[in-house]
N, C-alpha and C positions, 0 to 999 in steps of 0.2 A: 891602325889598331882598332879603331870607330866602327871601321866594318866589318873586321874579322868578329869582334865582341857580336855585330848585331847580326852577322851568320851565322853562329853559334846560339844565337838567343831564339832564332828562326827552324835552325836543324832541331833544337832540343824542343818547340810547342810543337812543332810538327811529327814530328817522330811517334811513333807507335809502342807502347810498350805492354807485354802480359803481363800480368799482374798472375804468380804464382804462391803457393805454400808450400811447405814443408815442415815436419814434424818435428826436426833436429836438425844440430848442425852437421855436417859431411865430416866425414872422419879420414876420408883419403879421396882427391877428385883423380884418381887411378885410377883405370880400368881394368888394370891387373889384379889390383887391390881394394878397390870398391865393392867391398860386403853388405855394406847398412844399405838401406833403402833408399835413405837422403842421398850419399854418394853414387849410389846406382845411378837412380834417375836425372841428377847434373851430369855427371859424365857422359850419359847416353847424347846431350845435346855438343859435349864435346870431342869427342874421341868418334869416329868409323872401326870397325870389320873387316875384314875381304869380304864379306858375305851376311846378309841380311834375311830376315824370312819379309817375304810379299805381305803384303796388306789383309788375307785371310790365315795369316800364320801357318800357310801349307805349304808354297813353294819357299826354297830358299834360291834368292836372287843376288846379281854381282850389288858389291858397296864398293868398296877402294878396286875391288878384282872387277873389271871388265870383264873377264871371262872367265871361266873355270872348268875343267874338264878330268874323269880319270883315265890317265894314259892305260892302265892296267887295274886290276883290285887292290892293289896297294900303294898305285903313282897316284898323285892329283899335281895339277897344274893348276897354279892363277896365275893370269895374264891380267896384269896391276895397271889403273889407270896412268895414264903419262900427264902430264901437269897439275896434278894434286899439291894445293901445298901447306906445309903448318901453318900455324896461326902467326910463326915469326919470319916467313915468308919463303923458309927453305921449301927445297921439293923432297915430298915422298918418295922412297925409292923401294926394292927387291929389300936394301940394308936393313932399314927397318921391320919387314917382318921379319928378317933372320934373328935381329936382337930381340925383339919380345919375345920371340919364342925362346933364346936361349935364357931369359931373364926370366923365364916362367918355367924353366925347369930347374935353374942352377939353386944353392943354397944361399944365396942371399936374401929370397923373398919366402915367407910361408903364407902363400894362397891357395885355396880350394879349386880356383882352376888349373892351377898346374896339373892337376890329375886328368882333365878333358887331352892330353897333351902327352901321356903314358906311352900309347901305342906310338909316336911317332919315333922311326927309327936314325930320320934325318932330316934336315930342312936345305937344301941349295938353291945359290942364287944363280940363276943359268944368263943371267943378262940382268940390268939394271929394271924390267919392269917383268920379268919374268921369277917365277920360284917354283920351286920342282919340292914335294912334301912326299916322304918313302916315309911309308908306314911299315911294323913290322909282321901287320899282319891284314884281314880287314878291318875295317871297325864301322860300325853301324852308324856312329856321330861325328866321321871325320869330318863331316865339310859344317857341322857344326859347330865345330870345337872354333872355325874360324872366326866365328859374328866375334870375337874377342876382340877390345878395341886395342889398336895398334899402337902402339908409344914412341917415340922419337930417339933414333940411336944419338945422332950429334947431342943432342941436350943429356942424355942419361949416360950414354956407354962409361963415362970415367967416376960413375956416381958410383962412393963407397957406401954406404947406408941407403936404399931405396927405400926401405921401410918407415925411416924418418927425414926422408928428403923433403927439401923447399919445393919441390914441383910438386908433392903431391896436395899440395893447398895452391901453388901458380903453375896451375896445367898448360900444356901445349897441345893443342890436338890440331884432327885436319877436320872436324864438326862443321856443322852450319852455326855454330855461335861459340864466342871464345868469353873465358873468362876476363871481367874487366875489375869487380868490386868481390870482395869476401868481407863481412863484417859479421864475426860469429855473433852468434842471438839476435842477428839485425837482419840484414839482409846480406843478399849475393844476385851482383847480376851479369847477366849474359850481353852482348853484343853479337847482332848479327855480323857475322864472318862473307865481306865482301869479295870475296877470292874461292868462297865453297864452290866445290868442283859439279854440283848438281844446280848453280844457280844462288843467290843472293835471297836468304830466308823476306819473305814480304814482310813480315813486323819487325823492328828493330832492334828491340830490346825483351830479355825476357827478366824480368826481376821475382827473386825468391823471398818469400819473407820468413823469416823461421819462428815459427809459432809453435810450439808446443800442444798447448792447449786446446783438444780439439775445439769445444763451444766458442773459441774465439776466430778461430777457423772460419765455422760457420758464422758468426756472428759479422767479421769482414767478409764473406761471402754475399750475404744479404744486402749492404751497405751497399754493395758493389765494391768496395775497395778490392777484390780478387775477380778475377775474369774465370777462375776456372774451378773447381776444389769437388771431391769428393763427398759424395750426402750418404751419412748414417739412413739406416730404415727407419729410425723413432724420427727422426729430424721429418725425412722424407713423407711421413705419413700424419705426423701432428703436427709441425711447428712452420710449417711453408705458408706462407698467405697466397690467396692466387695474382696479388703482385709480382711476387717472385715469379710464377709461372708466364709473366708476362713479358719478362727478363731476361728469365736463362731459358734454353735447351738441358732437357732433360736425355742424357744418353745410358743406356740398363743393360747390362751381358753378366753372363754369366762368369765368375773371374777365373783366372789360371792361377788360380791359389785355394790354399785350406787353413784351418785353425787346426792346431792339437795341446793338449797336454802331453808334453816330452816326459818321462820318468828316467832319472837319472838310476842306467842301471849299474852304476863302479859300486850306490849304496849298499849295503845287504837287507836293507829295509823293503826292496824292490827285487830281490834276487828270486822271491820265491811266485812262480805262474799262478800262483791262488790268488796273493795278493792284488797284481795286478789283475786279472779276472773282474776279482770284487771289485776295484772302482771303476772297472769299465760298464760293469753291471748296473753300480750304482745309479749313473748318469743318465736321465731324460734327455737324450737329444734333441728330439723335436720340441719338448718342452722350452728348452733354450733359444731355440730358432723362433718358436712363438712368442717367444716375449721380446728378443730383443732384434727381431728380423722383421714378424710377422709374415709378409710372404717373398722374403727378398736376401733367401737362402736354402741351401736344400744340407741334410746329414750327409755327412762324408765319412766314406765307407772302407777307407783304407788310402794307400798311399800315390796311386795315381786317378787323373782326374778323369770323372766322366767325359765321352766324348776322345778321348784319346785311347789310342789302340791295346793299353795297357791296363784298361781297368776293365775289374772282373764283375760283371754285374749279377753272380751267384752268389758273391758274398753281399751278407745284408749286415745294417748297424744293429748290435745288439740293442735289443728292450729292457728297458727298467725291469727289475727283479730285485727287489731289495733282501727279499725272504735270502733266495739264496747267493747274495752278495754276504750279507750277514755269515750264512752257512761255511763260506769260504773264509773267510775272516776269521772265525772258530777255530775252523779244522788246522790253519796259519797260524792261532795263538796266541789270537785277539778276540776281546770280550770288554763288556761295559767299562770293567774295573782296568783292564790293561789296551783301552782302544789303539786302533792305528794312526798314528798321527802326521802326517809332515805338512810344507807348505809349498805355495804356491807363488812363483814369483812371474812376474808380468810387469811391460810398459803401460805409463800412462802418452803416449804418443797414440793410442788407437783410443777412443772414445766408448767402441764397444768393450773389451780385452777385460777389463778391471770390472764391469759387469758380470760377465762372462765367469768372473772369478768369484764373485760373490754368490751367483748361481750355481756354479759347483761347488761348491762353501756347504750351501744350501741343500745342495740336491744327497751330498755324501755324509750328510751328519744323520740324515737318514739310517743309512745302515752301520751307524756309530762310527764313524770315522770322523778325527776331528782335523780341520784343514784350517792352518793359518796363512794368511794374504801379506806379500809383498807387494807393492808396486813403486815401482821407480822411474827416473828419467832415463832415457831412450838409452844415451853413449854410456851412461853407468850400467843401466842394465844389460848391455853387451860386455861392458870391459869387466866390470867387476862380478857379473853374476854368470854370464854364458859363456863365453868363450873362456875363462878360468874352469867352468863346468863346476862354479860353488853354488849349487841347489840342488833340492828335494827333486821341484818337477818347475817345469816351465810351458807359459800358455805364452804359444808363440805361431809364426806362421808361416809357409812356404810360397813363394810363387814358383811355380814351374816352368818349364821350358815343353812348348808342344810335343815334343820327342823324350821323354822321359830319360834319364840318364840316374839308375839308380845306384850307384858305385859312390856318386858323392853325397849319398845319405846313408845308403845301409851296408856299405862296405868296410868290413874291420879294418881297412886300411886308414879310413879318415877319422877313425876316431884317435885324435893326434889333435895339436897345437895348427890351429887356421882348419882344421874339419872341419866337414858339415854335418858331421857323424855326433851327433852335440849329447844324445844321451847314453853312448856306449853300447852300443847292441852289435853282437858279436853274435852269429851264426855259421858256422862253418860250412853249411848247404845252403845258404843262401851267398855265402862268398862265392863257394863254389859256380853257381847259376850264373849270377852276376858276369864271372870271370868268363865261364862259355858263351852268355850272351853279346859282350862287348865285338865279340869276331863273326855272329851271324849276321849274316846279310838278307837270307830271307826273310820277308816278311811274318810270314804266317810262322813260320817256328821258330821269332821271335816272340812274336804276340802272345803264343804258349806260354813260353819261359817269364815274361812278364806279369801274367796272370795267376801263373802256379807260385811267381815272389808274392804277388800280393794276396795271396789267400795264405802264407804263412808267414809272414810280416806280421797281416790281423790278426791269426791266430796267437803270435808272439807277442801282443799289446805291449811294444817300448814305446809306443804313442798311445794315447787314447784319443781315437779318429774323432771331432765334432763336427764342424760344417764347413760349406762352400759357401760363404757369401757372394754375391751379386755386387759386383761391382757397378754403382751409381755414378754420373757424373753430371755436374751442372756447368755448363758453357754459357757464358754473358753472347746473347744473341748480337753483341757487337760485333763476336768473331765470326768471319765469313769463310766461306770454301770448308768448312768442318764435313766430309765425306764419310761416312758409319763405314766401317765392314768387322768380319766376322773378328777379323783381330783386334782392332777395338778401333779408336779416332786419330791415333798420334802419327798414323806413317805418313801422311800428307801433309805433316805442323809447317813445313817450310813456303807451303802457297797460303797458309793462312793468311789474312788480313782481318785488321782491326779500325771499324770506325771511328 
C-alpha cells in the first residue's frame, strides 16, 4: 500500500499539466450539441471527425477516416480507422457514424448542425470500418459536414432524452484526452487518453479554470498560474512589463471570426430599411478599432471573411454620416421629442464587447438615438436573452469555418428554436441563392453566388458589420514543439511538451 501511495505521489509531481481558461462553464460537452464556446473548445480535445482540415486550414485530411474518397458526385467513402477506441475502452466502429448521423437528423435533438446534414440522402455501413454517404444531390461541404465529432452508439442509442443526458456533462469520446474532473465555476480537467489512435498526447493533463472575469484571466496569466490565454490589444499594448515578454510567446493572426450588432428583425421597430441604415451610418468604425484595438483589428465589411473566397472586396464599410443618419430617422418618424430608442445586450465573458457597447452608446446618441446597455453572464445570456431571441439587438460574434456555409446564418430556415439564424432575416432571393449554391461544385460560379449574397446581405443591414479582431495569443515559453502555421497553433497540441 506504501508504494502504491508513493507511485502515485511520484506520477502526480512528475506529470505535466496546461494550465487553461475559459470564460464559462460548458453547457453540453456534446459535439452534437456544443453551441457555447466553453463547450466547443473541451469537446474539440474530446470527441474526433472522420475528417479534419490540415494545419493551414486548406486541405481537409483523414481523422477517425483513414481514407476517404468520392466513388461518384454524390457517393463518398470513408475507410475508418481499425483499432480506435473510446475512452471506455470499446472499439469504434462503421455503427457509430451511422448513429450520429441518424441522431443529428431525428427529432429528438435541435442542433444547428443537423442542417450541414440536409442533402444526405443516406448513410450505409458496407462492413464494420467502411461507410458508404449517398447524397441527394452534390453539395459543396459534404466532406465537411464530416469534421462533426462522432458520438458513441453503445452508450447513447437507448438514451430517451439527449438533450438532458448525464453524458452530456460525462462525455465519452475517442480524443486525445478524456474527461476526468467537471467542477462548475471551478475547474475541469482533461487526462491524456493513453489508447489515442495518433499516439499518447506528451502533457498529461490539461486543466480548465472557469474564470469569468476577463482582468482575472489576465491577471493568472501574468502570475504564470495559466500557460496559455488570450491578450486584449489595451492589455497587449499598455499593461505587459517586458518580464512578461520574457515568459510568454507572443502568437498574432488574423482571426476567423467578426463582431456585429444583430437587429432583431420579428421587432417592428427594426422593420423599416431607413432605420436600420441610420444606425449603420451612425457608427465610426474605425473609431472603435482605435480605441479599443489600436492596430490589432481591421472593419468588417460584411458577412464573410477576408482572405476566403467569398468576400466581396467592392463592398466597402460605410463612413459616419450622422447629418444623414439623422435624415433617415426623420423621414422613419423619429425626432428629438420622439427619438429612437432600444438596447443593447452583450456578455461580460469578452473584456472588449461591453466596451464596444458603451462606444456605440456613444457613437449613436449622436444622431439622437438613445441606446440602453445590458450586459450579462455568458449561459444567461445565451439561455435567457439569445436563443429565446428576447432582445432589441445583440453585440455578439461569429467564428467561421474556412469554407463558408451561409444556409446556417442567413437561411429562413434556421430561424427556428437551435438556429443560428438569431435575428430573423428572411430574404426569399437570398434563400433562393443559398439553395442553388449548396449543389454547385464549381468553384468560380460558386465564388459568384457568394459574393453577389454578400453585397445584399450588407445592403439588407440585419447585422451591423464592426470589426475583425486579431487574435493574440500568449504561450508560457515552457511549452515546447508549439509549430505557427496559417491556421493557427493547436493542430500539433498533442507533441506539445511542458518543462
Amino acid at each position: 500500500m506504501k508504494l502504491l501511495l508513493l507511485l502515485l505521489f511520484f506520477t502526480e509531481l512528475f506529470s505535466s499539466t496546461l494550465q487553461l481558461a475559459t470564460s464559462a462553464n460548458p453547457s453540453r460537452l456534446n459535439p452534437i450539441l456544443a453551441t457555447d464556446s466553453s463547450s466547443s473548445e473541451i469537446t474539440g480535445f474530446l470527441f474526433n471527425g472522420l475528417v479534419k482540415y490540415d494545419k493551414d486550414n486548406k486541405v481537409i485530411i483523414g481523422d477517425l477516416a483513414k481514407k476517404f474518397y468520392f466513388k461518384d458526385d454524390t457517393t463518398l467513402i470513408f475507410e475508418l480507422r481499425k483499432g480506435v477506441l473510446w475512452h471506455d475502452g470499446k472499439p469504434f466502429s462503421a455503427k457509430d457514424v451511422l448513429f450520429t448521423y441518424k441522431t443529428l437528423i431525428s427529432d429528438k435533438i435541435a442542433s444547428p448542425y443537423s442542417a450541414g446534414f440536409r442533402f444526405v440522402k443516406d448513410v450505409k455501413v458496407l462492413d464494420p470500418y467502411t461507410v458508404a454517404v449517398e447524397y441527394k444531390k452534390p453539395y459543396f461541404k459534404a466532406l465537411e459536414t464530416w469534421m462533426m465529432g462522432i458520438v458513441p452508439e453503445h452508450l447513447l442509442k437507448d438514451e430517451k432524452n439527449l438533450m438532458n443526458s448525464s453524458f452530456n456533462m460525462h462525455p465519452i469520446g475517442t480524443g486525445p484526452y478524456k474527461l476526468t474532473q467537471l467542477e462548475f465555476s471551478k475547474n475541469i480537467e482533461l487526462l491524456a487518453n493513453e489508447n489515442y489512435f495518433e499516439g499518447r498526447p506528451k502533457i498529461d493533463k490539461i486543466a480548465f479554470h472557469v474564470i469569468a472575469d476577463p482582468m482575472t484571466r489576465i491577471l493568472m496569466l501574468k502570475n504564470g498560474e495559466l500557460d496559455l490565454g488570450s491578450i486584449d490589444p489595451l492589455v497587449m499594448e499598455r499593461q505587459l512589463s517586458s518580464d512578461f515578454f520574457k515568459r510568454f510567446n507572443i502568437y498574432e493572426k488574423i482571426s476567423l471570426s467578426y463582431t456585429y450588432l444583430g437587429l432583431n428583425l420579428r421587432k417592428k421597430k427594426f422593420a423599416d430599411p431607413r432605420v436600420r441604415k441610420a444606425l449603420s451610418l451612425a457608427i465610426n468604425r474605425q473609431e472603435l478599432i482605435d480605441i479599443l484595438f489600436f492596430k490589432h483589428a481591421k472593419v468588417c465589411t460584411g458577412p464573410f471573411l477576408p482572405g476566403s473566397s467569398a468576400y466581396n472586396s467592392n463592398i466597402k464599410a460605410p463612413k459616419q454620416n450622422i447629418e444623414q443618419a439623422k435624415a433617415l430617422l426623420r423621414e422613419a418618424g423619429y425626432d428629438e421629442k420622439h427619438p429612437f430608442v432600444f438596447e443593447i445586450a452583450t456578455s461580460n465573458s469578452s473584456s472588449i464587447r461591453p466596451y464596444a457597447a458603451e462606444i456605440l452608446q456613444y457613437q449613436l446618441a449622436k444622431a439622437g438615438v438613445v441606446v440602453k446597455l445590458r450586459v450579462m453572464e455568458w449561459q444567461a445570456f445565451l439561455n435567457m436573452v439569445v436563443f429565446p431571441h428576447k432582445f432589441d439587438t445583440v453585440l455578439l460574434g461569429w467564428g467561421l469555418s474556412p469554407t463558408p456555409d451561409p444556409y446556417m446564418f442567413w437561411h429562413s430556415d434556421n430561424d427556428k428554436k437551435g438556429g443560428f439564424n438569431l435575428v430573423g432575416y428572411h430574404n426569399s432571393e437570398i434563400d433562393k441563392l443559398i439553395e442553388r449554391s449548396q449543389s454547385i461544385i464549381d468553384k468560380a460560379k460558386l465564388v459568384k453566388i457568394w459574393q453577389k449574397m454578400f453585397a445584399m446581405i450588407v445592403h439588407d443591414n440585419p447585422y451591423l458589420f464592426l470589426y475583425i479582431p486579431n487574435s493574440i495569443t500568449a504561450v508560457n515559453k515552457k511549452i515546447k514543439n508549439i509549430k505557427p502555421a496559417s491556421g493557427g497553433i493547436w493542430y500539433n497540441y498533442i507533441k506539445w511538451e511542458k518543462e
